[in-house]
N, C-alpha and C positions, 0 to 999 in steps of 0.2 A: 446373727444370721444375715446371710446377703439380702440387699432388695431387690434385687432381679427372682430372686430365688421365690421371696413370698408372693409377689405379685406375677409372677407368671409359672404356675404349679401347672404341669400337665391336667389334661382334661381324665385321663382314665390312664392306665398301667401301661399303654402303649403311648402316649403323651399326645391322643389323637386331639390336636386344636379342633378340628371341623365338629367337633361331637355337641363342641359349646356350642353352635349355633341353634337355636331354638324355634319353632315356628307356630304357628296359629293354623289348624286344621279341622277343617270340619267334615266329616268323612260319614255319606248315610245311603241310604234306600226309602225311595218313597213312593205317592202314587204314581207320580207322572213314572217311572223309573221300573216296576214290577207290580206284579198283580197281586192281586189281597192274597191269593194262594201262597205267593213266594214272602211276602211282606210278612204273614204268620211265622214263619221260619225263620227270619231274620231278627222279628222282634225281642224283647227281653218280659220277662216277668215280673211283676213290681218286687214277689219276693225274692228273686234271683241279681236283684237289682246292685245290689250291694257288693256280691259275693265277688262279680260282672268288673263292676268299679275298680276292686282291688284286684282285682287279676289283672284288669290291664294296665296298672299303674306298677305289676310289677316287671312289666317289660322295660328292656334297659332302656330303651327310647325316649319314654314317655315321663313327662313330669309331672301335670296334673290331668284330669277329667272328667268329663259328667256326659249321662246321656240321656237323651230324649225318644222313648220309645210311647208314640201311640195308635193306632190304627192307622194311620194314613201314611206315619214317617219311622222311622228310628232311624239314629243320627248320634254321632258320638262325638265329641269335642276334646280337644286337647290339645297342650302345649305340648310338643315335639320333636324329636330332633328332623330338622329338616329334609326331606326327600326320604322321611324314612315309614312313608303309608306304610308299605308293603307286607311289615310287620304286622299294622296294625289289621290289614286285611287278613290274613295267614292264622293272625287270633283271634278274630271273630268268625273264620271258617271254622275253627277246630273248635270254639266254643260252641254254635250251632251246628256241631258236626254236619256239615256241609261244604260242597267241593269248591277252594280257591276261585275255583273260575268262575262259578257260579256268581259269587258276593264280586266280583272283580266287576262280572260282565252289566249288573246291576246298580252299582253303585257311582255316585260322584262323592267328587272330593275338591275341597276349596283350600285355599293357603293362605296364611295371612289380612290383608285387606279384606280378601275377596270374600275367605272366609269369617270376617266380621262382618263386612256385608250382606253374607247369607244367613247368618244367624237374626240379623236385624230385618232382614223380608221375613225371616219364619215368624219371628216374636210379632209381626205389626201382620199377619197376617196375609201379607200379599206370594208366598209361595202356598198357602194353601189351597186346596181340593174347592175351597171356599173362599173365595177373595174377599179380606177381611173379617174372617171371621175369630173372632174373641178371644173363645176358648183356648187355643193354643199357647197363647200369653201368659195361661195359667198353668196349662201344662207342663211349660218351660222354666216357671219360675218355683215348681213342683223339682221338676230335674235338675234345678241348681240345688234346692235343700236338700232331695236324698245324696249328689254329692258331696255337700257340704257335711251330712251324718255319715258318709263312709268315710272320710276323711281325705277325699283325692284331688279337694283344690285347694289351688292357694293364692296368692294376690292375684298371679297374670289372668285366671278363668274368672275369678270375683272381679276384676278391670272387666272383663269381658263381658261379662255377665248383666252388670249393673251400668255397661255405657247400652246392651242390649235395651232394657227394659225403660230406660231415659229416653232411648229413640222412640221406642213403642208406644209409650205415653206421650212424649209429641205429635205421634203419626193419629191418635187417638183424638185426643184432643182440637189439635189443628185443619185436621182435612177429615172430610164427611164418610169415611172409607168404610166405617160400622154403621152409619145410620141406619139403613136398611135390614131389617131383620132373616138375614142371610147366613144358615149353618147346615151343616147335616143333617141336625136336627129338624129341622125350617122345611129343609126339604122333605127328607122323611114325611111330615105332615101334608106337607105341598101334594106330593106324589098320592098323597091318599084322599086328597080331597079331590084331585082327579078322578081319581076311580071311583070312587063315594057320591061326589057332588057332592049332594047334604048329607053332613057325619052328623047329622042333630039327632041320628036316631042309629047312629054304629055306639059299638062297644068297644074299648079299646086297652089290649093288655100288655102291658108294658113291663120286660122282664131287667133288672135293675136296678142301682136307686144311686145312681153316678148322675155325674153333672149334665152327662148328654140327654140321661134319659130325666132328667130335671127338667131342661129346655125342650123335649117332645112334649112332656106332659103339661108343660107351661103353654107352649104354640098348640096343642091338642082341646086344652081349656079357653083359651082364648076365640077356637075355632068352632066353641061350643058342640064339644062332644057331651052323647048323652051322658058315657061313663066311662072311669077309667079305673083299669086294679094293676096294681104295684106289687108285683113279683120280687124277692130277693132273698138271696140265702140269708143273710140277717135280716131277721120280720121288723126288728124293731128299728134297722134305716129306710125299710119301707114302709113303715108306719109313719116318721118322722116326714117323710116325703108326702104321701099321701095326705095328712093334716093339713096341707097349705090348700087342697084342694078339696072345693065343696063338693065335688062330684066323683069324687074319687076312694076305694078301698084299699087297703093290703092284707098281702097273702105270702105265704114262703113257697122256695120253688119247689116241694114237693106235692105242692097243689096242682102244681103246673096240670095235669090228665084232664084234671075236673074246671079246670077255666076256661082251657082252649073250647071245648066246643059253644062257649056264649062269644069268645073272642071272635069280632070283625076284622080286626087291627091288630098284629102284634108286633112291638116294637122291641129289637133286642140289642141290649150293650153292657154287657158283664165284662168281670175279669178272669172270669173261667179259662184255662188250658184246655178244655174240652169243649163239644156242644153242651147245653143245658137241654135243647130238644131234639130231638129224632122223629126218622119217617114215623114210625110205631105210630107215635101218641097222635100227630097230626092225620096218620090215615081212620084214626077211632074218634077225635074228634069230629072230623068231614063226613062220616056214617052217622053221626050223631046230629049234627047240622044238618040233614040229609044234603048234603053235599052244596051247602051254602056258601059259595067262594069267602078265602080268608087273603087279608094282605098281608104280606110281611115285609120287614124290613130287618136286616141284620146288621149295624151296626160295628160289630166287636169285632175283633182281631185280637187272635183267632176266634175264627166265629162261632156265635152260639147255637145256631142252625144248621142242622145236618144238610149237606150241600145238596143232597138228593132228595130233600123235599121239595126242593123247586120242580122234581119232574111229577108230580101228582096236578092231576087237571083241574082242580078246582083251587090250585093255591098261587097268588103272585108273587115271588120270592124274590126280595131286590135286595146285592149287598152295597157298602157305599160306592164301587166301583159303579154301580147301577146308577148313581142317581146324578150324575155328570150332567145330562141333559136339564133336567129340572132345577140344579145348582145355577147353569149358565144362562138359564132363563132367567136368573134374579139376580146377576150380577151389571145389566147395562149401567147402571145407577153409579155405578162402586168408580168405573173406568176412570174419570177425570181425577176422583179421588186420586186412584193407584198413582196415576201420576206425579200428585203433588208428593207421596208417602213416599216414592222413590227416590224426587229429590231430597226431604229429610235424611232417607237409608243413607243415601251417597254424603250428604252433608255429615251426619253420625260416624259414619266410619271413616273419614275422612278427620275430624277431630279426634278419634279415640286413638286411631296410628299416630297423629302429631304428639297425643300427650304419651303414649310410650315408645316414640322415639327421643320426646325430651329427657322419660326417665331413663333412655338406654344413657342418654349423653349426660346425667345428673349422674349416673354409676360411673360416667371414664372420670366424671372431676372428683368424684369422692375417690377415687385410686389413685388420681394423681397426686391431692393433696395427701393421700396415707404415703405415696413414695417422697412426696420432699419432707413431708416429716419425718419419716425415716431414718433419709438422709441426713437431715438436718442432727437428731438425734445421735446418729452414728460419728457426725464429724465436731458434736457438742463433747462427744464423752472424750476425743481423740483430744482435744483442745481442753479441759478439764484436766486430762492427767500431764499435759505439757506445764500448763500454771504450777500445778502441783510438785513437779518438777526444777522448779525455778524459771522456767522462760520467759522471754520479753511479753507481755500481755498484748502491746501495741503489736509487735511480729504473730503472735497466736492469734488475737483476733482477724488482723489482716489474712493470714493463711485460712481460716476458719470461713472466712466470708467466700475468697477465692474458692474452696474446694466446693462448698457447698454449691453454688454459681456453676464451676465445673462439671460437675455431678450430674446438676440436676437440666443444662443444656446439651449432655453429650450425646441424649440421645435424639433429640430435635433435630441438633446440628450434623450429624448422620444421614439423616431420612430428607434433610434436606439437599446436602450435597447431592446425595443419590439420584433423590428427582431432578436436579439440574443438569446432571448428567444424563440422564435417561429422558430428557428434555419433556421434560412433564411440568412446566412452565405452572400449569394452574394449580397445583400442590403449592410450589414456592410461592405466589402471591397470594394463597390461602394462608401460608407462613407468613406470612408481612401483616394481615388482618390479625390473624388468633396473638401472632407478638405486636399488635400496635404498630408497628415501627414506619408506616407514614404519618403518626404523630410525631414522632421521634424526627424527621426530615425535617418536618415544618417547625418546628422547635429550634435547630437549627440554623434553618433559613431566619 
């Protein structure tokens, strides 16, 4: 077989070269970007997660992916063929059957560097709702393993991936950007000891038994609540939850009718597709309260809270869109961190494109070495059957050297002429480096 032939195969049945080129894209919707309302629409379902994964891995574009969906963001990653979003937007419209323009008009998208830069502010926490906050870190290393069990990455995202979470743990580590006990959750409580002042004598009902509503109940106990009971459709993770806490019960959410009217406090963050509560049970509760104001806080995406309980007059209804003010009250602290954590970002990604530019250039030498052994192979066997033959050894070997030599310069010696003629000057003394050949002068001299 020729070596031109194996080492330069068309990319696809039209022999389109540009298709090989590949790129780094991070393409999402988050707070800053659309409201919880549009964000529920955009999102994925943890069980839907998979199915999601491999559908978009079967577009012809895309190589590998994984995505990040949770209340504040959803964000997809992948390797790609270059400029070629549009697709990917087109099939996340028709997967949320929702109209193009809509997710277009919503959405950013990063390329490359930028987008390993962006993944490196989510993971360390400096693009979230919360500057610095934790969670997310785990979120993401959550959405690298359900990609990693649907099967849709592969070295380039696992590179991506794990120089992500090296930054993150430097940015951790190194600069103060978490000390401060600053999350949704933090807030949430924050917001209620406003309205409360002293919670030493609220009730407090907490519908879940997820990490968030961990860090409420953790910041809620800490804040010395009288009490707290742990709602969840599996009793026995809110059982499990509930144990770390002296002052706390669980219950499942079919109880939910009969809790709310002792609830002061309900905090909510399920994985429900639906509300878990309604106006209904909230307007029988507040009669039963004799209409003893309750707060809420709704948490989830999509929410658990029927959005029209916020209009009855004795309830506070905040979702995390809500609690921006009280968030940015607890962030002066973080600021000089963020600074330092950026320069990390910029350092991180700035090292992780050098090492896969070195591997792109570690790929052109392992092709180059497959083509002069090729060569070499091809003008071994020509030279082999000449011996066999009877020919001069001394004339075969000499010829053998020559072609090989020939062969494997004709195409350098080409693309350099070329350049010189197209007076592309720094091509040809980039040829003088890669061939040595001012050692070769001086050697000479």
């Amino acid at each position: 077989m020729d070596v031109d032939s194996v080492l330069l195969q068309p990319a696809d049945s039209n022999g389109d070269i540009d298709s090989l080129i590949m790129g780094f894209l991070a393409l999402g919707i988050n707070h800053q970007t659309a409201s919880v309302a549009f964000r529920e629409k955009v999102a994925f379902a943890p069980e839907h997660l998979a199915d999601a994964l491999q559908s978009i891995q079967q577009l012809a574009s895309v190589n590998e992916v994984a995505i990040l969906s949770t209340c504040n963001r959803t964000e997809i990653y992948c390797e790609i063929t270059s400029d070629h979003e549009q697709s990917l937007l087109d099939w996340w419209a028709d997967y949320q059957q929702l109209a193009p323009a809509d997710i277009a008009g919503a959405s950013y998208q990063y390329w490359d560097e930028s987008a390993i830069q962006h993944m490196m502010r989510v993971a360390s926490g400096l693009d979230s709702m919360v500057l610095g906050e934790p969670q997310i870190l785990g979120q993401l290393k959550a959405a690298y393993v359900q990609a990693q069990e649907a099967g849709t990455v592969g070295s380039s995202l696992s590179r991506w991936f794990e120089s992500t979470f090296a930054t993150a743990k430097q940015v951790r580590s190194q600069t103060a950007i978490g000390e401060s006990p600053v999350s949704v959750a933090y807030a949430a409580v924050a917001l209620a000891r406003q309205i409360f002042g002293d919670i030493s004598q609220s009730q407090a009902l907490l519908i879940g038994a997820g990490e968030t509503i961990e860090l409420v109940a953790r910041h809620l106990s800490e804040a010395g609540i009288a009490g707290l009971t742990i709602a969840n459709r599996t009793l026995a993770n809110a059982e499990l939850l509930a144990n770390q806490f002296t002052q706390a019960s669980s219950a499942s959410l079919s109880n939910l009718p009969d809790l709310l009217p002792y609830a002061d406090i309900v905090i909510a963050s399920t994985a429900s597709q639906l509300p878990v509560l309604g106006k209904g049970a909230v307007e029988r509760a507040l009669k039963l309260r004799k209409h003893r104001p309750i707060f809420m806080v709704d948490i989830a995406v999509p929410r658990d809270i029927e959005p029209q309980v916020g209009s009855l007059a004795d309830v506070y209804l905040y979702t995390v869109d809500d609690l921006r003010e009280v968030i940015e009250e607890n962030l002066k602290n973080r600021q000089t961190a963020a600074v330092e954590a950026e320069n990390l970002v910029l350092n991180g990604s700035a090292a992780f494109m050098s090492r896969m530019r070195e591997l792109t250039a570690v790929e052109v030498l392992k092709q180059f070495r497959t083509k002069a052994e090729l060569l070499s192979q091809e003008e071994l066997a020509k030279a082999r059957k000449k011996l066999a033959n009877g020919a001069d050894p001394e004339q075969v070997l000499a010829r053998f050297a020559k072609a090989v030599t020939n062969k494997l310069l004709h195409g350098p010696s080409v693309q350099i002429k070329q350049a010189g003629a197209a007076g592309q000057l720094e091509r040809v003394e980039w040829a003088k480096q890669l061939f040595e050949l001012d050692q070769l002068t001086d050697k000479k001299s």
